[in-house]
N, C-alpha and C positions, 0 to 999 in steps of 0.2 A: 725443596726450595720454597719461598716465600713470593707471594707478588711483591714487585717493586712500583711505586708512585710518582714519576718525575716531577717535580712542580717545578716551578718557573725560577728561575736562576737567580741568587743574591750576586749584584756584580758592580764592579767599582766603575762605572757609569752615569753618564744622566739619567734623571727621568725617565724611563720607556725606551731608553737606549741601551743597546750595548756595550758595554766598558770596552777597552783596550783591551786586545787579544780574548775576546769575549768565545763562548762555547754555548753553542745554543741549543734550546730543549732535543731538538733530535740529534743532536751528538753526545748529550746527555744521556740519553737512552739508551744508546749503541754503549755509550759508557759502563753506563750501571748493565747493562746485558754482558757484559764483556768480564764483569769484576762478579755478577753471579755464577756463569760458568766454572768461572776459576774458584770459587768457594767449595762448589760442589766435586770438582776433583784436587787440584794440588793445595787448596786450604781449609781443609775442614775443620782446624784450631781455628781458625779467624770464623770462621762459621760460626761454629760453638760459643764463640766471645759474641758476638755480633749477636745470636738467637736465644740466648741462655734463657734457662726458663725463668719467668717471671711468676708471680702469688698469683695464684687462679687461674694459670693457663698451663696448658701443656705443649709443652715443648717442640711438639709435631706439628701444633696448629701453625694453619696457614692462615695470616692475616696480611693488612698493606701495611708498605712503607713511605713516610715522605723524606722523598730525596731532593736535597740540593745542594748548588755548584756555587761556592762563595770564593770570593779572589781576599786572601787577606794582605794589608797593605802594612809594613811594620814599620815601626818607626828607627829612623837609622840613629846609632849607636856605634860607641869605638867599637865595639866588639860584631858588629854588624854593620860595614859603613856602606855595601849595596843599597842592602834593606832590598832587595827584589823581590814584588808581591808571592806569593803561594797559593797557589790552588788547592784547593779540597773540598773532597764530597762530603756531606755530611746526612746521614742516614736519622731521621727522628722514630722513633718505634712510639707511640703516643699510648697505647697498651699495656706497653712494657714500662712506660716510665723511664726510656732511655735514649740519650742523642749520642751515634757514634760517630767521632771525627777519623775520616779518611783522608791520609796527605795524598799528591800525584805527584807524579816528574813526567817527566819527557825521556822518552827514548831517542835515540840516535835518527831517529827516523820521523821524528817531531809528535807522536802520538803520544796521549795521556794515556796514564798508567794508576794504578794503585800502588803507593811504595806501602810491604808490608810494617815497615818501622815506622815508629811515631804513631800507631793508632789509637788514640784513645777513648775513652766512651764516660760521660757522666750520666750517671742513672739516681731516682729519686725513689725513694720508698718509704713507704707509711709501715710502722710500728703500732703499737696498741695507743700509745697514747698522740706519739711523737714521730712527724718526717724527719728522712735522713737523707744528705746528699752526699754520695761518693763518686770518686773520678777514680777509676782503674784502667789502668796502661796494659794493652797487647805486649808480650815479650818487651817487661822490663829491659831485661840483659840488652836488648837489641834500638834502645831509644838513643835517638843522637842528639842532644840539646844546640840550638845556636843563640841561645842567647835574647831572643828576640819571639819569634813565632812560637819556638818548643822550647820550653824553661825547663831546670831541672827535676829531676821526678820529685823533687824533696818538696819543693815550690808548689808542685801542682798541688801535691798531698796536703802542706800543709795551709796554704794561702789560699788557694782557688776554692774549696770548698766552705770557709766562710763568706768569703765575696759572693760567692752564689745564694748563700742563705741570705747575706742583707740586699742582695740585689729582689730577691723572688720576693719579700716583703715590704718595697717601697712603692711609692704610689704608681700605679699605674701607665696615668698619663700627666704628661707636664702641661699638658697647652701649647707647646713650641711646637716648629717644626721640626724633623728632624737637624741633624746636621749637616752644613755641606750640601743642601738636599737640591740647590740648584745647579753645582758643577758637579763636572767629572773626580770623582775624588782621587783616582790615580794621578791627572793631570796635576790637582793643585797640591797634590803630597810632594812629588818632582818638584815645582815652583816656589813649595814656601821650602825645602829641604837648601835650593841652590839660592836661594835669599836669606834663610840663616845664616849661611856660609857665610853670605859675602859682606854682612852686615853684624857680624858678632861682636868686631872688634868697637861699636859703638857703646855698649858695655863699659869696658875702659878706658872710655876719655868723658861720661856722662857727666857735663858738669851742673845738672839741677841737683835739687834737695832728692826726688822722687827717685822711685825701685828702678835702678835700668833695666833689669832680666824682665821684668816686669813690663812696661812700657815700651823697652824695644824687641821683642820678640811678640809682642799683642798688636804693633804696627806690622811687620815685617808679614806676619799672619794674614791682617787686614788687607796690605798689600796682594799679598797671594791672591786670595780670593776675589778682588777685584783685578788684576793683571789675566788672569784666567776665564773670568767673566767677561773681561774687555774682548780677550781672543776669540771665549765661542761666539761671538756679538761680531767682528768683524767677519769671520766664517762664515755665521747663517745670513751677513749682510751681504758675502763677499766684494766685501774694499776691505782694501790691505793700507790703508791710512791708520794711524793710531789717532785715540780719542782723547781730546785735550778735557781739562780738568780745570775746575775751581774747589779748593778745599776750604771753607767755612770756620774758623775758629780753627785753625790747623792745630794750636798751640806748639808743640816743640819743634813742630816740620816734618818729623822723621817720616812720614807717611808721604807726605809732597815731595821729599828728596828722594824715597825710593822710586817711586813710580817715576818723577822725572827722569832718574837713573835708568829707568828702562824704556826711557823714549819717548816717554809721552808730554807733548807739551802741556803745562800748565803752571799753578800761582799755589801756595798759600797765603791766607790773610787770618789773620788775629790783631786784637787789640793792644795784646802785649808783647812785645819782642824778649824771645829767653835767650840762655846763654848759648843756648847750643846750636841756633842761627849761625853762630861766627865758624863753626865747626865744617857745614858745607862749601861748598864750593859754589864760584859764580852761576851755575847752570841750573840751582836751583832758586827760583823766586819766590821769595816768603816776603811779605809787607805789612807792619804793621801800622791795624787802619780799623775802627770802628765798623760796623757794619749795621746800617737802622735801615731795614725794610721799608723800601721806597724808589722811586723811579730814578736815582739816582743808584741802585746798587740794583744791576742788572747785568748777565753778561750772556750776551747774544752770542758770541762766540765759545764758548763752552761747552760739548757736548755732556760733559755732565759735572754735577755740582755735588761733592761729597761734607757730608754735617758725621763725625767722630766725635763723639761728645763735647758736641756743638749747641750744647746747655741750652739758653733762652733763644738761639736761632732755629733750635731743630725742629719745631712747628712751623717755620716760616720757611723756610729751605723746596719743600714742594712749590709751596707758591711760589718763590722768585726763580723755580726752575722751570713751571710753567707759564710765568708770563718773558723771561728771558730769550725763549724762542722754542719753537714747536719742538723742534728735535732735541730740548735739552730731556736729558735724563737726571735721578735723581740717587742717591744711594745715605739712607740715614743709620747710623748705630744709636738709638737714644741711649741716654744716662740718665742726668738728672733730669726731673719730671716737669717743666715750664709749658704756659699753657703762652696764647698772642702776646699778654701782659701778664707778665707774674709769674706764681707759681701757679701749678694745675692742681685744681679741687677736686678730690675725688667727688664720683658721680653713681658709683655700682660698689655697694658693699660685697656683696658675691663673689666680686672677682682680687686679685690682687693687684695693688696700688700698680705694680708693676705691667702687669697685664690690661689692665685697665689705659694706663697710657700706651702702652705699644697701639690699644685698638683705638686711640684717642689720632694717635699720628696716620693710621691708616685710613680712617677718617676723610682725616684734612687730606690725605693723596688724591683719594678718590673724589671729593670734592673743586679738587682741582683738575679732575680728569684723567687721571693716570692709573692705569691698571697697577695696582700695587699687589706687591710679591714678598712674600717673611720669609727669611732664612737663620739658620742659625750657625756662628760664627766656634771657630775652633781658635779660641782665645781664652787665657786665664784670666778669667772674670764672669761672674755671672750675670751681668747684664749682658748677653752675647748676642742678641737675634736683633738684627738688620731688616732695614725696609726699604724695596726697593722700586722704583718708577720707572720702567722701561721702554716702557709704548701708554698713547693716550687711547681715550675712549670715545673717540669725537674727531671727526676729519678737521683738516686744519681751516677751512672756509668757515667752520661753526668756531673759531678762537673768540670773538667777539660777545656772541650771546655766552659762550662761556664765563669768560670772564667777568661778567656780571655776576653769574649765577657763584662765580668766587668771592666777586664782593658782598655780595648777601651775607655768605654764609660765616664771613670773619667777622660781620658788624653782628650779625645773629650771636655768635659766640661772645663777640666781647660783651654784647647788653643780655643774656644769659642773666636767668631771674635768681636772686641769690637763696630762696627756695632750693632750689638744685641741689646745691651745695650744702655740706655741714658747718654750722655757722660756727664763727671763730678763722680765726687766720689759718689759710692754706695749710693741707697736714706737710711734714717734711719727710723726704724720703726715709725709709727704714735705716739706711746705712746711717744717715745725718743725727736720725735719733740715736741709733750706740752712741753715738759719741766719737765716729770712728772716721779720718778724713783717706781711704783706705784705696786696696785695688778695685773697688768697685763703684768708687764716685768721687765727683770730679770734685775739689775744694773750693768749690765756687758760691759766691753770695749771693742771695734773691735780689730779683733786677727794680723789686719794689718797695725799694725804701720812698727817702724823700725824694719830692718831683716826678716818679714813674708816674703819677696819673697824669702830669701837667702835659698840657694842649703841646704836639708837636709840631716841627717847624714844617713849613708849606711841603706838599709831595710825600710825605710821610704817610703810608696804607691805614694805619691804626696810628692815631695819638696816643699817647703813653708809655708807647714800647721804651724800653731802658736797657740800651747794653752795658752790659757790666763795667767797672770803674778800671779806667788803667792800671793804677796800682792794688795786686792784691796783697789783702789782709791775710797774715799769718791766722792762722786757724787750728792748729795743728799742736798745740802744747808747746812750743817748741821758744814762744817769746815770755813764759811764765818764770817769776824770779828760783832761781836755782834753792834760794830756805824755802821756798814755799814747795817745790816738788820733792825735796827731799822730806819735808814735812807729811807729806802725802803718803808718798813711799814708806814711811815706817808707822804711821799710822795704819795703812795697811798689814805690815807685816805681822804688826803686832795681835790684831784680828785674826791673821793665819795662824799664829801661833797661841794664841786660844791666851793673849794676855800678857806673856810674859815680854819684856822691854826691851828693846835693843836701840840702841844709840850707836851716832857714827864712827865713837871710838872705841865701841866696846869690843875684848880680846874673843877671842873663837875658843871656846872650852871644848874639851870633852875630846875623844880620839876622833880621830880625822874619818875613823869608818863609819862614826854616828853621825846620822844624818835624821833630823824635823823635819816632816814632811808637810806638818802644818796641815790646817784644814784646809777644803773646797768649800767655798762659800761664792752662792749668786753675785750676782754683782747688785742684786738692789738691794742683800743683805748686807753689804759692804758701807753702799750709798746711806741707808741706813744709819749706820754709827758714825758717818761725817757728819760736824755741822754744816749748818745750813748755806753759812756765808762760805765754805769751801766747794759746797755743790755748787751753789751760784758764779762763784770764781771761776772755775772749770767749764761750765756752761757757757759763758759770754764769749772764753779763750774757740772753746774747741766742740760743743755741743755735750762733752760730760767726762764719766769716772774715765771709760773704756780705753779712751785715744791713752791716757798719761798710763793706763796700766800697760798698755802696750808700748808704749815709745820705753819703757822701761825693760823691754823681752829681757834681757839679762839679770831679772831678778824672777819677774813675774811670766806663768804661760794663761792667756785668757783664752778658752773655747767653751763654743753652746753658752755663752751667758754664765760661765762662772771662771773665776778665776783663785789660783793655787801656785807655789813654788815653782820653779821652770829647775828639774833636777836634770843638770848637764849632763849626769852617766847614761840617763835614759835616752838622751837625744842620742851621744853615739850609739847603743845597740841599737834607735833605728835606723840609722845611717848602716850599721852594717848588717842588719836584717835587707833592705833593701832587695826587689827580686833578681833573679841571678837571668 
């Protein structure tokens, strides 16, 4: 037999904590002591699987293993609707080239086990020129798939081993934190699973223009993770009062009516009232109401003050949670990039525009005294990492000289030598340049047009602030005259097809099994053959080509910057590719 390594358990827990129904390194031990036993007499197949010789060693050698005890959490499905976490040990042979996944159950008698079904082992090997990554399954005949944890073997075979090769060659580290990385991730999988549920049906009755699957399931999420956070908070406080709320820019509400639906007293405010206000019920308060930082938007009674891509507030949101009162808290998601006034200039080439402001808002946290915390959110969208102000750095008798040291530092930024900065107007977020008003930014105008610098009225922290305009402006393609996009549209298509003319009344030739697949072409190849006065048109509408090739999906598919045909047969074989 081989030495075995325990290392320290992967588990669906906080921080330094142990998850729910957690197994700790010395039952760990007894564990893997317990499952090598049994190798050496009633399994010596699973041995053999497990030890197989590898390129330059011998079979007999004895080297370590690293062993650990991971809770995997699935996601629930018709075909899975417990979803109840699974255990497994998972064996790394780092010599070998190979990690073996070992499932558990429970005996009658509540002791973990090794179930010999379902074991599988991915192992990596070098070739003369070329690595290879295969996944081989223990006693095929004997795997039971559910759908969810163990797919079927056809899936492992043929899906899992690509995903492994583009995974093993992407970059390393993102700069984020992980995910989840400050709750309990069991707890909040239960919490946003029983908030799906009860909120799916918002779906269809959505009366904005915007994605509902989209925006109510990335609220519902949001919820989660603050409903969960709020728990282990009243926990480690122990008071069992729930924590009232101010949501900043709510826009649709959906986020203010969940949480109020779960108890907590609180408000949203936005400037704009949508349609789907009328949809709640009395018990949630949404008001719509401007909001200019100042001694007149404060709210003392709030324990904490949430900014959801809350645009040109979400820099000032720390500040009016730390002068609203010591114990307020704070919790931001940025989106679009707004600095006190305007939009925010980049200041570090090095880093990404994106990154760059997240360290711009934690900043401003910390400047205001609050130990600020990044997390990252399990929501479809890739601006997903949250900031959050939980506890100050300063007892509450120094609030006074603090606040000073907060006013400095807002007048410091806003008189910021324009040196700093690359000259020319503010860059615009990445999303805004495609052209694209989409799931990852909000369709909102710079708060710096006319009058943002003009002197503000008495009580106002910074002069110039500008919240955005009541009425928003369509952005989105969507108020362009119908000849002019259909104009577009086959001006386009004609490009894909390398010339030849199609008009809107022209018949369909050819049998119905031939299909043009037309070229792939960049999008700046495209941009390219427009004139100039059509680029400019599209620009003013919506920021460019990208939005109208998309608001079009039923002719066109645009990805990675180039756009080509959207051929429907291929859509369904992925739908029924799909994993099983």
């Amino acid at each position: 037999e081989r030495e075995a390594a325990a290392a320290a358990p992967l588990l669906a827990g906080a921080p330094g904590q142990p998850g729910e129904g957690a197994v700790r390194a010395p039952d760990l031990d007894s564990l893997w002591d317990d499952f090598s036993r049994s190798l050496a007499g009633d399994h010596r197949e699973l041995l053999a699987f497990l030890a197989g010789p590898g390129p330059g060693l011998q079979a007999e050698a004895q080297h370590e293993l690293d062993v650990a005890l991971r809770t995997v959490i699935p996601k629930r499905s018709r075909r899975c609707p417990l979803a109840a976490p699974r255990r497994e040990m998972v064996a790394r042979d780092v010599l070998r080239g190979t990690v073996t996944f070992l499932p558990l159950e429970e005996d009658d008698q509540g002791s973990l086990k090794v179930q010999m079904s379902n074991v599988y082992q991915i192992q990596l090997r070098r070739g003369r020129e070329e690595w290879f990554i295969s996944v081989l399954i223990f006693c095929p005949e004997r795997w039971q798939s559910d759908g969810t944890v163990y797919p079927k073997p056809a899936w492992l075979g043929r899906e899992l081993p690509a995903r492994l090769a583009r995974w093993s060659v992407a970059s390393e580290s993102s700069g984020f934190k992980s995910t989840l990385s400050l709750l309990p991730i069991l707890k909040y999988s239960h919490t946003y699973q029983e908030l799906k549920d009860k909120y799916k049906h918002m779906v269809q009755v959505w009366p904005e223009v915007t994605d509902p699957e989209k925006f109510v399931y990335e609220d519902v999420a949001i919820a989660a993770y603050l409903l969960v956070l709020w728990e282990e908070e009243r926990a480690a406080r122990g008071v069992t009062a729930k924590q009232s709320f101010v949501d900043l820019g709510c826009g649709n509400g959906l986020l203010a009516h969940i949480l109020s639906g779960a108890g907590h007293p609180g408000r949203g405010l936005d400037v704009r009232r949508r349609k789907l206000w009328d949809v709640y019920g009395p018990q949630t308060r949404l008001e719509e109401a401007a909001i200019t930082p100042s001694d007149e938007t404060l709210f003392p009674d709030a324990d904490w003050l949430i900014g959801n891509h809350s645009d040109e507030l979400t820099p000032w949101i720390p500040v009016i949670a730390a002068r609203s009162s010591y114990r307020c808290r704070f919790f931001v998601l940025p989106c679009c990039f707004f600095d006190f006034v305007g939009r925010y200039r980049r200041r570090q080439s090095e880093k990404t525009q994106y990154r760059e402001y997240l360290d711009f808002i934690r900043e401003v946290g910390s400047a205001c005294g609050f130990h600020v915390e990044e997390d990252c959110l399990r929501i479809p969208s890739t601006k997903r990492v949250c900031l959050l102000g939980r506890s100050r750095t300063y007892p509450s008798a120094a609030e006074a000289s603090v606040d000073q040291q907060r006013t400095q530092y807002i007048s410091r930024r806003r008189g910021c030598p324009a040196g700093l900065s690359a000259p020319g107007p503010a860059p615009t977020p990445p999303q805004a340049e495609a052209g694209s008003v989409g799931v990852d930014c909000c369709p909102c105008g710079p708060p710096d047009g006319p009058g943002a610098l003009e002197a503000g009225a008495e009580g106002r922290w910074l002069p110039g602030f500008h919240p955005r305009d009541r009425a928003e402006r369509v952005r989105n393609c969507t108020a362009l005259p119908r000849e002019f996009v259909d104009q577009v549209v086959l001006q386009v298509a004609n490009l894909l097809l390398g010339g030849e003319q199609l008009s809107p009344g022209s018949p369909r030739g050819g049998s119905p099994q031939t299909w043009n697949r037309g070229a792939s072409l960049s999008l700046a190849e495209v941009a390219g053959q427009l004139d100039q006065e059509t680029l400019r048109r599209l620009k003013r509408e919506c920021g460019g080509l990208q939005t109208l090739l998309r608001n079009n999906h039923q002719v066109f598919a645009v990805l990675n910057g180039r756009v080509h045909f959207r051929d429907w047969r291929e859509e369904k074989l992925q739908e029924e590719k799909q994993p099983e």
